[in-house]
N, C-alpha and C positions, 0 to 999 in steps of 0.2 A: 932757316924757317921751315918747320914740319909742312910735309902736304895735308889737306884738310878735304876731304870728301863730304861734301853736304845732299847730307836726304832728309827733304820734308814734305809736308803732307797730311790730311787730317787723319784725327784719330781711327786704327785699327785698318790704315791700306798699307800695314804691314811694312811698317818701316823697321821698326825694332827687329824682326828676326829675317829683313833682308839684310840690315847694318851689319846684324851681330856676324850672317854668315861671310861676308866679302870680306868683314875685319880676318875671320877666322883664315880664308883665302889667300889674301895677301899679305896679313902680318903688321898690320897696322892694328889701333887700340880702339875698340867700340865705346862712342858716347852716346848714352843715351840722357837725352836733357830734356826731356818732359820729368823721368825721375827727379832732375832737382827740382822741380816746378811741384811735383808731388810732397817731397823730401817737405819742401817752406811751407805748404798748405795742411801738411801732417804735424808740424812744432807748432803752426799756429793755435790749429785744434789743440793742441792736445797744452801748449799756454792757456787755454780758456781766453783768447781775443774775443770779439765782436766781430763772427765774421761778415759781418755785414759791415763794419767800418774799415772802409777804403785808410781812415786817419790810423786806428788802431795797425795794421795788416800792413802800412810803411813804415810805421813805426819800430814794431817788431822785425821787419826787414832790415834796418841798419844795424842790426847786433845779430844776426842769424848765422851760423858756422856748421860749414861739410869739410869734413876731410878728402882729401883726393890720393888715391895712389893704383898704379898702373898694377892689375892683377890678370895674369893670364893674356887674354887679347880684349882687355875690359880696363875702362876707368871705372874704378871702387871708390862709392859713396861714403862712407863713417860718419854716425851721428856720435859721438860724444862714444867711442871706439869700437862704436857696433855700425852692421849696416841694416838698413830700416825692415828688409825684405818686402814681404807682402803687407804690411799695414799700409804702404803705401797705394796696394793695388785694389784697395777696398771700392766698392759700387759706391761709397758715399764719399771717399775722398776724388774719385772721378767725379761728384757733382758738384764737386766746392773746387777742386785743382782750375779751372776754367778764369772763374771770378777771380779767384788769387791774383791767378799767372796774369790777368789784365792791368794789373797796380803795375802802373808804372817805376814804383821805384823795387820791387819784385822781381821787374825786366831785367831792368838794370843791374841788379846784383846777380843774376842767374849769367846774363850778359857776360859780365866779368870776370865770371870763374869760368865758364867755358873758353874766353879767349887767354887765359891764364895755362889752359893746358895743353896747349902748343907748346911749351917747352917740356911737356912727358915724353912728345914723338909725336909720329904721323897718325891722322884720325881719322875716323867714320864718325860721323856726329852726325844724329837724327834728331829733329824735332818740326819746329810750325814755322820757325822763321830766321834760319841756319844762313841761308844762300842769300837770302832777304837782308839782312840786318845784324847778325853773328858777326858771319865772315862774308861778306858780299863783296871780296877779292880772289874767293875760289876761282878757280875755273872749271871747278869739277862740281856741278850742281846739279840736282837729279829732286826731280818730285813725284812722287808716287800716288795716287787716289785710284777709287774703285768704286763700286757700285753700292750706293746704304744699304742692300738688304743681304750684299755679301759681306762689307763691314760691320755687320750690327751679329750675323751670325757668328762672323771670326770673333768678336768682343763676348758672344754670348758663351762660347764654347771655353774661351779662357776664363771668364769667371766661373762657370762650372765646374771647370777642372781643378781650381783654384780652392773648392769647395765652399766659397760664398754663400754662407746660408740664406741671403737675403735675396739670391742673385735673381735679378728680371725675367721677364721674359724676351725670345727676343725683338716684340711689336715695342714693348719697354723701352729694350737698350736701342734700338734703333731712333726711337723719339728722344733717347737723350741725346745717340752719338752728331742728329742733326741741330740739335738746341746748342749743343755744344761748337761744333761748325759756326753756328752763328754770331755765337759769342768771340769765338777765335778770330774769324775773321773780316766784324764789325768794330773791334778794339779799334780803340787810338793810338795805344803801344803796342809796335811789332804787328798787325795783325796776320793773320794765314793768308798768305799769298802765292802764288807763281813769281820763284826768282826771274829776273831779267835774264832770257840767254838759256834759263836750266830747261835740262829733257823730262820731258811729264811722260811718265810709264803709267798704264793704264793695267794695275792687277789682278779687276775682276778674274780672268780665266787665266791666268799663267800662275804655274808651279812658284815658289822662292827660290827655288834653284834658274828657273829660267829669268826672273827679276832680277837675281843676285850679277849671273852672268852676262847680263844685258849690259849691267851696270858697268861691270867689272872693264868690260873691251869698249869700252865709252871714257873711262879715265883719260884725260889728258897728261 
């Protein structure tokens, strides 16, 4: 059985590029699974569902298909033999990934391809409810949060960068990235939690390099 490193935590306290660097570190495969949470809420759009129907958005979850394959120090996404890149990282599918990823049979499918890829090898897998509900037999559990107005600016700088024409500001991205908090960790499926056991890193003022390595001599 692969080791599994679980880092979660809300949106933008930098889970994604502490994962990606520890993977890079130690030679294990970064997952990142909010992407597939992205990926379902981007085919949904983009089917024309009702994304307001809870009935429609499980429906289309029982026939939804990603490709998986181990690239680099990365598990690689594939829609249909491409990978999705930034349509996924758009400000509007951040407003709808939320409500998606609360459909319980959503969970559930996202659920099962992540524990499916324990047989790629050992992993970094980041998201909202990894240590929680994933894989809640790690030993290796790690939650990361920060401050909203230093989250809201790391979120506002990468859609920026990203070149997001629409992109907030960021009093804006801040009011979403807590709306969205709330949604995460109000759900009935999975919601954002503090695993049982896992060490809560506080990133407001540490570097990724001093996060990554905190983590790193914390593995079990």
């Amino acid at each position: 059985m692969s080791t599994v490193i679980c880092v979660d935590g809300p949106a933008a306290s930098g889970k994604s590029t502490v994962s990606k660097l520890i993977a890079q570190k130690i030679g294990y495969l970064y997952v990142d699974s909010g992407a597939l949470y992205r990926i379902v809420t981007w085919l949904i759009k983009e089917d024309g569902c009702n994304m307001s129907s809870t009935e429609e958005i499980a429906e289309f979850a029982k026939n939804a298909r990603v490709d998986f394959l181990p690239k680099e120090n990365r598990v690689a996404y594939e829609v249909k033999g491409r990978e999705p890149g930034d349509n996924i990282r758009s400000p509007e599918i951040n407003a709808l990934v939320s409500p998606v990823s609360a459909v319980p049979e959503v969970r559930a499918l996202v659920t099962g391809w992540l524990r499916g890829m324990r047989s790629l090898g050992n992993l970094v897998v980041e998201g909202r409810d990894i240590g929680s509900v994933v894989f809640p037999d790690s030993v290796n559990r790690f939650y990361l949060d920060a401050d909203p107005d230093v989250r809201a600016r790391r979120r506002h700088k990468e859609d920026v960068a990203k070149g997001f024409a629409d992109s907030a500001s960021e009093g804006k991205v801040k009011e979403s990235l807590l709306n969205r908090d709330k949604i995460d960790s109000t759900r009935k499926a999975a919601p954002l939690t503090i695993p049982e056991g896992a060490m809560v890193i506080d990133t407001t003022e540490m570097t990724i390099e001093q996060v990554a390595d905190t983590i790193i001599v914390n593995i079990k």
